[in-house]
C-alpha positions in Angstrom: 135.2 109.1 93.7 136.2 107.5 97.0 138.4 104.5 97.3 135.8 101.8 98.5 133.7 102.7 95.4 136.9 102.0 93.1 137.3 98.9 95.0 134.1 98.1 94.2 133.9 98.5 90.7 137.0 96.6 91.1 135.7 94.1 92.4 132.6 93.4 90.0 134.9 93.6 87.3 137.1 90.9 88.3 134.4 89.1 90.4 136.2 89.5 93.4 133.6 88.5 96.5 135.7 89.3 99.4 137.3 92.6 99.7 138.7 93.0 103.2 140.5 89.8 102.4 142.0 92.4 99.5 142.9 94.6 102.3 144.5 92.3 104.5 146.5 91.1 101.9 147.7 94.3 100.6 148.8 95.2 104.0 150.4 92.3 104.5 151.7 92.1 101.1 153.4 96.2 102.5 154.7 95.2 105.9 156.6 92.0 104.4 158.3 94.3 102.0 158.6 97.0 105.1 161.0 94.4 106.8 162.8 93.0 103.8 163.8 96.8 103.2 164.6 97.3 106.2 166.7 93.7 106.3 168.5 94.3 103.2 168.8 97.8 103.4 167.3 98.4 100.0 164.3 100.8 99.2 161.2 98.5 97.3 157.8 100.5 95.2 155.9 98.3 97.6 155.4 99.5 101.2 152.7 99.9 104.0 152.3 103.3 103.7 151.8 103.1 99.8 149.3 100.1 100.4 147.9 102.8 103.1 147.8 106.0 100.6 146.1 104.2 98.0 143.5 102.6 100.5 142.5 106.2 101.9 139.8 108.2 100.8 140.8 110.6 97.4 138.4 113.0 96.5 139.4 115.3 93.0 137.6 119.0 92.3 135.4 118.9 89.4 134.5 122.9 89.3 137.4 123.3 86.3 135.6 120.5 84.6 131.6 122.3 85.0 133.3 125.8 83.7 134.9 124.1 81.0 131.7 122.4 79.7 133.2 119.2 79.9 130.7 116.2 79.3 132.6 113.0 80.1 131.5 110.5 77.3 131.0 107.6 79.7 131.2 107.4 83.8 134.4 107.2 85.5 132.7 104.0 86.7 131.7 102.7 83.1 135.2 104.1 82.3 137.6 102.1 85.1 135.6 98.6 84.1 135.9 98.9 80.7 140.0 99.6 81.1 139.8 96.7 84.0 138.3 94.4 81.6 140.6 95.3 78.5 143.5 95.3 80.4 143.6 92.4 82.1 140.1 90.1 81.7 140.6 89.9 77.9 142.3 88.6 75.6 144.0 90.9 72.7 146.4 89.9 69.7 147.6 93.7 69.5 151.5 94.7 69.8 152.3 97.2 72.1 155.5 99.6 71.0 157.3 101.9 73.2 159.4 104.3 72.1 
C-alpha cells in the first residue's frame, strides 16, 4: 500500500478535506523541532527526515502471505479505518492495563 493511499483512508476517516495542508504542516511541524534540537542540543522523536520517511512511498512483499494461504479477514483499508475510528473517533469506557 503506498503512502498517499494511507493518507487517504486517513483522511475519509477523520474527514480531513485538505491533505497537502497535512503535509505542509508535518514538515513544518519536523523543521521547527530540527532547529530546536539543534538550539538546545537535545535529540526530539520528531524531525524532518521522520516527517520525510513516513511521507515516502512503502511498499511490503506479499509472496510469504500467497504461499502461506493467508486470507486477510477484512482489507488493510477496511482494517486501518476501523482502528482510525476506534482509536481516536469514538468513544470507549474500557480500561487499558499495561504490564
Amino acid at each position: 500500500m503506498k503512502f498517499f493511499t494511507i493518507v487517504d483512508v486517513v483522511r475519509k476517516a477523520v474527514e480531513i478535506r485538505s491533505v497537502c495542508a497535512c503535509l505542509i504542516l508535518g514538515n513544518l511541524g519536523g523543521r521547527i523541532f530540527d532547529l530546536a534540537a539543534k538550539i538546545t542540543g537535545r535529540k526530539f522523536p520528531i524531525s524532518s527526515i521522520r516527517v520525510k520517511k513516513f511521507c515516502a512511498d512503502t511498499l511490503f512483499e506479499t509472496s510469504i502471505r500467497r504461499q502461506t494461504g493467508f486470507i486477510p479477514p477484512v482489507s488493510l483499508e477496511d482494517a486501518l479505518e476501523r482502528t482510525i475510528r476506534y482509536e481516536f473517533l469514538e468513544e470507549h469506557d474500557e480500561k487499558v492495563f499495561y504490564t
